[in-house]
N, C-alpha and C positions, 0 to 999 in steps of 0.2 A: 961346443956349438957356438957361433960365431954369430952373436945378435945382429949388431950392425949389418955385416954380410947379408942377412936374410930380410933385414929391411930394404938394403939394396936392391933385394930381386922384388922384392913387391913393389916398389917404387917403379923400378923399370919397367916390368911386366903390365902394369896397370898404367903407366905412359903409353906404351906400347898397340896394347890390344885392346884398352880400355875395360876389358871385362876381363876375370880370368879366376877361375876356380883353384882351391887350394890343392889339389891333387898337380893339379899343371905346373902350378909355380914348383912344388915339389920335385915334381918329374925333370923340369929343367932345370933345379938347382941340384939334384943329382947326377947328371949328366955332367955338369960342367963341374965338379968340385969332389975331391977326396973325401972329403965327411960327409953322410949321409944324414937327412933328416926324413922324419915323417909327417905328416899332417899334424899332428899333434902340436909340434914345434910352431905353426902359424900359429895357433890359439891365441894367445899374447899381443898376436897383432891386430883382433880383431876388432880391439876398440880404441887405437891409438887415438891422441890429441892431437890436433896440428898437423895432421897428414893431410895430402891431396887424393887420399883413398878412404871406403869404411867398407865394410863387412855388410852385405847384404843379402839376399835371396840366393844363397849357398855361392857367391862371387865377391872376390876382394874389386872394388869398382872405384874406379876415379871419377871425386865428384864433379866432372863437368859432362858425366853421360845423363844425370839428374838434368843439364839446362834445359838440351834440344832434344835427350834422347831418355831412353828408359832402358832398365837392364835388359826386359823382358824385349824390349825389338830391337835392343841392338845382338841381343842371343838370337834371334828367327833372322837375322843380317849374316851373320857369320856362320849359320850354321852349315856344315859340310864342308868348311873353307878347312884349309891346312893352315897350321902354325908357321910364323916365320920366324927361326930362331936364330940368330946370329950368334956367333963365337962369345965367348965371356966377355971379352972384352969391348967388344961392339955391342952388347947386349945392356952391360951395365953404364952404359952411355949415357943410355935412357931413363937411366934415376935419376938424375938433372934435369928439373920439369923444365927451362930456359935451352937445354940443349936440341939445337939444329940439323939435321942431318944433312952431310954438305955434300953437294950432288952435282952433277956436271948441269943437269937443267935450272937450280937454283946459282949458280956460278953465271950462267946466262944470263940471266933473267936483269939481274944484280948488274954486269956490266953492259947490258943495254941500256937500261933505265938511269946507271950513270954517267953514261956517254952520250944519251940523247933528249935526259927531260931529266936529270937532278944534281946538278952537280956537287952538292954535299955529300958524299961518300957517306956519314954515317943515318942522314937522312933516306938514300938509298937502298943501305943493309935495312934499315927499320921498314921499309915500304915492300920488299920484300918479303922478309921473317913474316909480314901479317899476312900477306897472300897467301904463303906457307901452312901459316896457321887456318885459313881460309881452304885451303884446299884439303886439310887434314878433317877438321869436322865438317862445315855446313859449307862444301862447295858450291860456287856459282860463278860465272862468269860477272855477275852484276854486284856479289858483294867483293869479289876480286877488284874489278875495276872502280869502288868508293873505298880502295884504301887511297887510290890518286887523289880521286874528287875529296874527300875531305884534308886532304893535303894542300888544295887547290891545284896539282898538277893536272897539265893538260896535252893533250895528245897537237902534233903540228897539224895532221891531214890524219884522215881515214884509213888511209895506207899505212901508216904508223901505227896505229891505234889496233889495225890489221895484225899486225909485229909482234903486238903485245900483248894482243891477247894470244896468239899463237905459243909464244915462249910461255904465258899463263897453262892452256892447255898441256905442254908439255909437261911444267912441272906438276900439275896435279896427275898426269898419270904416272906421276916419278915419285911422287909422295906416299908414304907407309901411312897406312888408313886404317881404321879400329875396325870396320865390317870386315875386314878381307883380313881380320888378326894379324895385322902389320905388315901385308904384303902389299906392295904397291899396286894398281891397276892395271897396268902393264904388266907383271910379274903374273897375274892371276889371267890375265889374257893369254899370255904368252906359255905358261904351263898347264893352261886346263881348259883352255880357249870356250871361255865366256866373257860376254861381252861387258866386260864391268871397264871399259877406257873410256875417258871422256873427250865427248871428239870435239871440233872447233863447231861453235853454233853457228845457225846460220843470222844473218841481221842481230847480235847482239844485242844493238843499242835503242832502248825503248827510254831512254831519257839521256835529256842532254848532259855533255861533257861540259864541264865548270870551266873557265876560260881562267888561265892564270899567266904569266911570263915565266916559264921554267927557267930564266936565267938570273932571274933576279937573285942573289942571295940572301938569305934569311941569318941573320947573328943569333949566336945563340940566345943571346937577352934581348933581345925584341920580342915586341907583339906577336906572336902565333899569327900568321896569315890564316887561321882557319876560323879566327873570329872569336874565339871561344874568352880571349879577355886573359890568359893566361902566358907567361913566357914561352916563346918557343921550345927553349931545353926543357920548359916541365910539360910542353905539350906534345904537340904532334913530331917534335925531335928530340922525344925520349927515349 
């Protein structure tokens, strides 16, 4: 039996779908592998140190379902949903809590934003990745749009800001999401047709857009334009 290997899958599995019973991880780690194990074999993991998971209410659970969410309503979210299981290798991807899932709508997203409001390419990948992370747990159009404002990026016109939220919208129905146990919103629209896509809202913007010069360059050892009193590389261009 192959410890590592099985911390793997709990790692991924609990990125993944955020919640997930030891039977499941079982079931998919037998499918995909020559050696079989039993529930039993989790036991061991049920109280690790230093994980991003613990053993709870019969679910190995990533503790960031504790911040916004609870086991108990993220299980009444998900219930009746189908599993999204990717190949082995696609699957163990997801034990890399830093790992991204690279998608044609986050590819977008990414060279809009740095072709028309940031020209720091790795200031850009960062402004994204959070959106991502933003669409993944606690979506909104308005904490989507304060990854800009605390950046001080600002939209030129309306029209733009139009753009951007649209490529937003996009990538959160492209985004694997814990209710829908890792299937994107679109995938769960598109195979079982309910309405779980999130569409472009109407009038977004109930507070104003922060006014900055998106061309200005920021060094990495300067001041943080966000005010915060901290170096840029240790702040908002980390």
């Amino acid at each position: 039996m192959d410890s590592d290997k099985i911390l793997q899958y709990l790692r991924a599995t609990t990125n993944l779908y955020g919640i997930v019973t030891p039977e499941k991880v079982v079931e998919i780690y037998n499918q995909q592998n020559k050696d079989k194990i039993t529930t039993q074999a989790l036991e061991a993991y049920k109280a690790l140190p230093n994980e991003y998971f613990e053993y709870t209410e019969g679910y190995f659970a990533h503790e960031a379902v504790f911040v916004n969410d609870s086991v108990t309503r993220l299980e009444a979210e998900q219930e009746d949903k189908p599993y999204y299981i990717p190949n082995k290798t696609e699957l163990l991807k997801f034990a890399d809590d830093f790992y991204v899932e690279d998608t044609v709508e986050f590819r977008k997203l990414y060279a809009y934003i740095k072709e028309y409001l940031v020209s720091d390419a790795e200031m850009a990948l960062g402004v994204v990745e959070d959106i991502q992370l933003c669409c993944a747990f606690d979506f909104s159009i308005q904490s989507a749009l304060a990854e800009f404002e605390r950046r001080r990026i600002s939209f030129a016109s309306f029209e733009q800001a139009q753009e951007v939220i649209s490529l937003i919208t996009d990538l959160a129905n492209n985004t694997r999401i814990w209710e829908n146990r890792g299937h994107t919103p679109k995938e769960i629209f598109e195979k079982y047709e309910k309405p779980h896509l999130r569409p472009l809202p109407k009038n977004p913007f109930t507070l104003p857009v922060m006014v900055h010069n998106p061309s200005t360059k920021v060094g990495r050892n300067d001041p943080c334009p966000c005010g915060s009193g901290k170096k840029y590389k240790k702040c908002c261009g980390a």
